[in-house]
C-alpha positions as CSV (number, residue, x, y, z in Angstrom):
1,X,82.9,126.1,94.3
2,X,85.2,124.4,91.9
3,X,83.8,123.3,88.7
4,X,84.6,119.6,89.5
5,X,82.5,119.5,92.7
6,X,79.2,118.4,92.4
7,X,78.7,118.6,96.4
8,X,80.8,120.5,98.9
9,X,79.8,120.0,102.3
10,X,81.2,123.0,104.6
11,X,81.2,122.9,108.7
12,X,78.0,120.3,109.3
13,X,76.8,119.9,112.3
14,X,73.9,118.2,113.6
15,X,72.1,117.2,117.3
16,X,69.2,116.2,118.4
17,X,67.2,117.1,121.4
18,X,67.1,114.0,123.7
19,X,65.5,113.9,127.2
20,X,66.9,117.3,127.9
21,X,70.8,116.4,126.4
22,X,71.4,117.4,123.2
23,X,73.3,114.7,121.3
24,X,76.0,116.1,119.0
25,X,75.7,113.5,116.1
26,X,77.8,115.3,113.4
27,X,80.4,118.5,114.4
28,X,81.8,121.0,111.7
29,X,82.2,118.1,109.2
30,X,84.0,119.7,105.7
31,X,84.6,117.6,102.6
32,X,83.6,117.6,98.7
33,X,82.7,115.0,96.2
34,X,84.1,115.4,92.7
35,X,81.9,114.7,89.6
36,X,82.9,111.2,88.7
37,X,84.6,109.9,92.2
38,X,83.5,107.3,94.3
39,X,84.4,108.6,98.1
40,X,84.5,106.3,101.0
41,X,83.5,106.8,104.5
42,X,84.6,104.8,107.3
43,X,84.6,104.8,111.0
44,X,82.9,102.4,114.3
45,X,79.4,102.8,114.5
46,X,78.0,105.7,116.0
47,X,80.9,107.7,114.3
48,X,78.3,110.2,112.7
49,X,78.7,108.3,108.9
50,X,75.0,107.7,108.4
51,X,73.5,110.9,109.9
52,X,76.2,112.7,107.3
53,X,74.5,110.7,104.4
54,X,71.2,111.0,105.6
55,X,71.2,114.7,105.8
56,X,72.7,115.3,102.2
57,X,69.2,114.5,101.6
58,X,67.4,116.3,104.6
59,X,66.3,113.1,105.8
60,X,67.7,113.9,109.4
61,X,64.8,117.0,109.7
62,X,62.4,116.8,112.3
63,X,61.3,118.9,115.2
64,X,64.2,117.4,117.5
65,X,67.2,117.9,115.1
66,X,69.0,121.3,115.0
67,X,71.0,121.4,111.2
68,X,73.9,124.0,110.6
69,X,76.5,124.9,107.5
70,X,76.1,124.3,104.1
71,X,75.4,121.9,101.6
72,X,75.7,122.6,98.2
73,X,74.6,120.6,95.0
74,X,75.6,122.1,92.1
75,X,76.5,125.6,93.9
76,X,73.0,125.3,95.5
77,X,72.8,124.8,99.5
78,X,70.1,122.1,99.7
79,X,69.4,123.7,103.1
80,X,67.7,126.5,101.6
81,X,65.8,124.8,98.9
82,X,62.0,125.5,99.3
83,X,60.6,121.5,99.6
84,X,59.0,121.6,95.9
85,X,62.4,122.1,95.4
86,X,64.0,119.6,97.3
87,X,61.4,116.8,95.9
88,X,63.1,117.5,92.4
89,X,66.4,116.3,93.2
90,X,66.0,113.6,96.1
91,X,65.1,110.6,94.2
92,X,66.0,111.7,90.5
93,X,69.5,113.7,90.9
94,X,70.3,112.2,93.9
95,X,69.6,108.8,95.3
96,X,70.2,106.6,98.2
97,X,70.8,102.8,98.6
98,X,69.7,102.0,102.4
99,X,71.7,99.5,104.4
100,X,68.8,97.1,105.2
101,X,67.1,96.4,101.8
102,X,64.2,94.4,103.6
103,X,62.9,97.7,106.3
104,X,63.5,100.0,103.4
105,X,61.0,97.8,100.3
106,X,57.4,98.0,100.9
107,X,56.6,94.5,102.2
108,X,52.8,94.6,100.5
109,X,54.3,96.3,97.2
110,X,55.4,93.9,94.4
111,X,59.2,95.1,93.5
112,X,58.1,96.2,89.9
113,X,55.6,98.9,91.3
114,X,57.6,99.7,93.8
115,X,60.4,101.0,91.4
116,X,58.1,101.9,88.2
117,X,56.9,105.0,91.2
118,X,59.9,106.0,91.7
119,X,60.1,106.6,87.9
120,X,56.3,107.7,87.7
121,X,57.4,110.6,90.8
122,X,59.4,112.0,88.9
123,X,58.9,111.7,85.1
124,X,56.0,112.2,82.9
125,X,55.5,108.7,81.3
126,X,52.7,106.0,81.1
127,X,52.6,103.0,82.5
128,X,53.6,100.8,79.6
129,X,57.0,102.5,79.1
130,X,57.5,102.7,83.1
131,X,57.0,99.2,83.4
132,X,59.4,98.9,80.3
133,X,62.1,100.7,82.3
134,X,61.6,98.5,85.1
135,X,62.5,95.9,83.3
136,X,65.7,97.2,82.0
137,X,66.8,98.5,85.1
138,X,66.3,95.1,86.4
139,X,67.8,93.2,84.0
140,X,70.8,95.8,84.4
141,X,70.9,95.4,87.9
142,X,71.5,91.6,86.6
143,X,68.4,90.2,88.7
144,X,67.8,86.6,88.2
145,X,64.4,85.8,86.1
146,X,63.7,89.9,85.7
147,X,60.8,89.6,84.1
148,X,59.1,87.2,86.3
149,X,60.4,88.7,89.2
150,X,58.7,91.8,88.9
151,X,55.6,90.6,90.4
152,X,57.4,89.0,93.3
153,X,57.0,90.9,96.7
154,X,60.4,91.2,98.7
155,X,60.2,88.5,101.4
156,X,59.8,86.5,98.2
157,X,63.5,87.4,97.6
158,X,67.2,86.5,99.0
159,X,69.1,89.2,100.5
160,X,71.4,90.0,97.4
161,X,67.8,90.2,95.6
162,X,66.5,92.8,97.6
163,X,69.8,94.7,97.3
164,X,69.8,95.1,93.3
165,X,66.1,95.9,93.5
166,X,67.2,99.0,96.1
167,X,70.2,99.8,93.6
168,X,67.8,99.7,90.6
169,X,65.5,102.1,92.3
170,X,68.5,104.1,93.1
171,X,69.2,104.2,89.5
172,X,65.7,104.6,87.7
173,X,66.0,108.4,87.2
174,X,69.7,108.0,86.0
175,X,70.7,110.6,89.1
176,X,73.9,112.5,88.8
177,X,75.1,111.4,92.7
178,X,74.6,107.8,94.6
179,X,74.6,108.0,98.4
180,X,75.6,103.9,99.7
181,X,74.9,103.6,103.2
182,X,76.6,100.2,103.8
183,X,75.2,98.4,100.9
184,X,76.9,95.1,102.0
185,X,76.2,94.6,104.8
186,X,74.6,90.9,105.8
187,X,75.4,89.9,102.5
188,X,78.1,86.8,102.4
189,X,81.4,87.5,100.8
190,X,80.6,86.1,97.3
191,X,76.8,87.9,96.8
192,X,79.2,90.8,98.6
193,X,81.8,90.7,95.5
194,X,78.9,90.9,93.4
195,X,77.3,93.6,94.7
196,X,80.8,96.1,94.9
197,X,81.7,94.8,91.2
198,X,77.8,96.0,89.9
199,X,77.9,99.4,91.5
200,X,81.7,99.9,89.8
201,X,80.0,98.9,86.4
202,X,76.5,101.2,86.7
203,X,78.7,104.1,88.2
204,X,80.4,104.1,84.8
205,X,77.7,103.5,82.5
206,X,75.7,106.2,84.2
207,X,78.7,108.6,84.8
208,X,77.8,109.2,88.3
209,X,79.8,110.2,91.6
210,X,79.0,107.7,94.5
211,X,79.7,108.1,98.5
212,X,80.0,105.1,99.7
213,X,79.4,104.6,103.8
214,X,81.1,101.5,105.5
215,X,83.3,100.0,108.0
216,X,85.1,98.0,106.2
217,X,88.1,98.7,104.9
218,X,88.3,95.7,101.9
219,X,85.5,97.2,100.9
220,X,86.9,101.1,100.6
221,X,90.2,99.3,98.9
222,X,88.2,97.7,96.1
223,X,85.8,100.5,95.2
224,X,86.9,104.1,96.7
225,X,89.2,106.6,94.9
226,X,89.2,108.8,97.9
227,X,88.5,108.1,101.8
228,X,87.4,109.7,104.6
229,X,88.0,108.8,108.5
230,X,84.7,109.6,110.9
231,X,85.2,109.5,114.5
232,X,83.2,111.1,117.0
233,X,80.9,113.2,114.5
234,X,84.2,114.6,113.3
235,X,86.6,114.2,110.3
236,X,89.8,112.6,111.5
237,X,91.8,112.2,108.0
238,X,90.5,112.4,104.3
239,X,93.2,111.1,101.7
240,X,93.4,109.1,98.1
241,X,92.8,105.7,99.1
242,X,96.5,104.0,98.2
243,X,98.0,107.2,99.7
244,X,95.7,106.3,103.2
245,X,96.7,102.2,103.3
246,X,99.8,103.1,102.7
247,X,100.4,105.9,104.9
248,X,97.9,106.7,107.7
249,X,98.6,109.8,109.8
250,X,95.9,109.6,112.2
251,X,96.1,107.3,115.6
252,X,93.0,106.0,115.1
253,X,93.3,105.6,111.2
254,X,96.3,103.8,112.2
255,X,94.6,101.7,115.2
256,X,91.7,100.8,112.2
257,X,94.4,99.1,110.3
258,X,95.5,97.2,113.0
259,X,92.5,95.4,113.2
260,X,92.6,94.2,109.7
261,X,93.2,90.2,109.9
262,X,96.8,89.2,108.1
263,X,97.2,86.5,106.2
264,X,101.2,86.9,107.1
265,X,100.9,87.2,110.6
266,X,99.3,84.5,113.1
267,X,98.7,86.3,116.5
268,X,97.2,84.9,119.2
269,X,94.1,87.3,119.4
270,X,93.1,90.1,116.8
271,X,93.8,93.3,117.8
272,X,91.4,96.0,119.3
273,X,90.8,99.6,120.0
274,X,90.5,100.1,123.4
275,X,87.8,101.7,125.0
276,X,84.7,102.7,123.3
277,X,83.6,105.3,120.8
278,X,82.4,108.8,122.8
279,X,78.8,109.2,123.7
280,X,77.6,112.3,121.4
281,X,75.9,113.6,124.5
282,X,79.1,113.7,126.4
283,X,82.1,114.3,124.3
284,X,85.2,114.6,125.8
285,X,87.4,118.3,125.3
286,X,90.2,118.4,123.3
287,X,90.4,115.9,120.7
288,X,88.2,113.4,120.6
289,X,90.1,110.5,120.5
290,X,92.5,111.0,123.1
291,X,91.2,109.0,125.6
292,X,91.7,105.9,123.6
293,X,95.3,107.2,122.0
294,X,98.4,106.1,123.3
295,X,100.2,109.2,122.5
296,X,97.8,111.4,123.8
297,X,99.4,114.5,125.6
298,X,98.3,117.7,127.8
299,X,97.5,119.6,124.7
300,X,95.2,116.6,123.4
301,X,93.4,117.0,126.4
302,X,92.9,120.6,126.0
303,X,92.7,121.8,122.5
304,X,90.5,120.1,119.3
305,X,93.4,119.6,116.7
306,X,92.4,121.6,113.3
307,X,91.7,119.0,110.0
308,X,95.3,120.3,108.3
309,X,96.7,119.6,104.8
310,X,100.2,117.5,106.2
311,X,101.3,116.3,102.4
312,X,99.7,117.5,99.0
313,X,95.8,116.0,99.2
314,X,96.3,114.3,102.5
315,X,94.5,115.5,105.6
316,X,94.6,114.7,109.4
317,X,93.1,116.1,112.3
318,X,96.2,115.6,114.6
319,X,98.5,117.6,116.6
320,X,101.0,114.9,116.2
321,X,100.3,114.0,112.4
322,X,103.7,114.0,110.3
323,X,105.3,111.3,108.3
């Protein structure tokens, strides 16, 4: 592994037993994060984003999921970490913002306890300085009233509220990675800005690398450095951000773009991808996308096009994909 990869994820895959079909959720996913880089990850829902985030962090194991390939942390596949060792790092190293704040806080927990355990899980202080550290945290997290706030419980909060008390958490062991599994959503556009503009600030105050999970693509052009394309389980393209807006390669990258509303443009309908995503019990051969592509060929239909390296950095999973 290369000294500036923190995490190198190498042919993931992931299904669950279901009523006798086994649903292929993630399939022979490959990508790295480098220390310092915030990485996007976009694609529909049920593209196999959140089951990628969730099992950086095991949190896919159960008796019904079947995990495979390697994830290493720091040159250490977190696969074959022993649980004492696996309770070290998830939590304190790294951490995870959920995408619905409210189902994730405690409901009968007042916020301040609720982070100060975090801290008390995994470092040896007493309760003065933990509740000390909650209150920094929260004030860094630029909650409204911090100290009084504390000893509110989260229905007592707004939306935005509940989402810097999740990202506070996140942060209260200063971890080395940040896993954000759509941390916007439900929030309107202007408690939305603020949320983006506070994890670009703590991300550099706490020199951490961040994977951001989304499916929106103004959010992956304010905040990512680097972006990855799910569909079907799979990785259809992985690029630098300006080198993907600028330049998709992949049909559906391309057919993702064309959704964006233009403020140059006034069409009579936004446009859509037709058809829907695949079921993950039933995919289809070939590639993936080819029943919704309109340049889908015989070979599409028959063979799963390799994840190649078209331009310097710039990867598509297309048998088509040239400039």
């Amino acid at each position: 592994m290369e000294n500036n990869k923190i995490l190198e994820i190498n042919n993931l895959s992931v299904e669950f037993l279901s009523d006798g079909s086994v649903v292929r959720a993630v399939n022979g996913v490959s990508f790295s994060l480098k220390k310092g880089e915030t990485l996007g990850i976009v694609g529909e829902s049920g593209s196999g984003k959140s089951v990628t985030l969730n099992t950086i962090l095991r949190l896919t194991e159960s008796p019904s999921a079947v995990m495979r390939g390697e994830i290493l942390y720091n040159g250490r596949d977190i696969f074959r970490m022993r649980k004492s060792e696996l309770f070290k790092i998830r939590g304190k190293e790294i951490t995870m913002i959920f995408q619905e704040p409210m189902t994730s806080l405690n409901p009968v927990l007042k916020i301040g306890g609720q982070i100060a355990e975090t801290i008390y899980l995994h470092e040896h202080v007493g309760k003065e300085e933990a509740n000390n550290r909650v209150l920094e945290l929260l004030k860094q997290v630029e909650l409204p009233n911090a100290g009084k706030r504390m000893d509110d419980y989260p229905h007592q909060l707004s939306g935005g509220m509940r989402q810097r008390v999740m990202i506070a958490m996140a942060l209260a062991c200063k971890p080395q990675i940040l896993l954000a599994d759509e941390p916007t959503t439900a929030l309107d556009v202007t408690i939305q800005a603020q949320i983006l503009a506070l994890l670009r600030k703590l991300k550099r105050e706490y020199d951490m690398s961040m994977i951001l999970v989304t499916h929106d693509m103004g959010v992956i052009a304010e905040i990512a450095e680097r972006v990855i394309v799910f569909y079907g389980g799979c990785v259809a393209e992985d690029a630098p951000t300006l080198e993907l807006f600028n330049n998709p390669l992949h049909p559906y990258t391309r057919k993702l773009f064309g959704c964006i509303p233009r403020i140059d443009t006034q069409p009579n309908r936004l446009s859509v991808i037709e058809g829907n995503v695949p079921d993950p019990a039933r995919l289809p051969e070939g590639c993936l996308f080819h029943p919704r592509c309109d340049r889908a060929a015989g070979r599409c239909r028959k063979e799963v096009p390799p994840l190649s390296e078209i331009s310097p950095g710039h990867f598509a999973a297309c048998h088509f994909s040239v400039h």
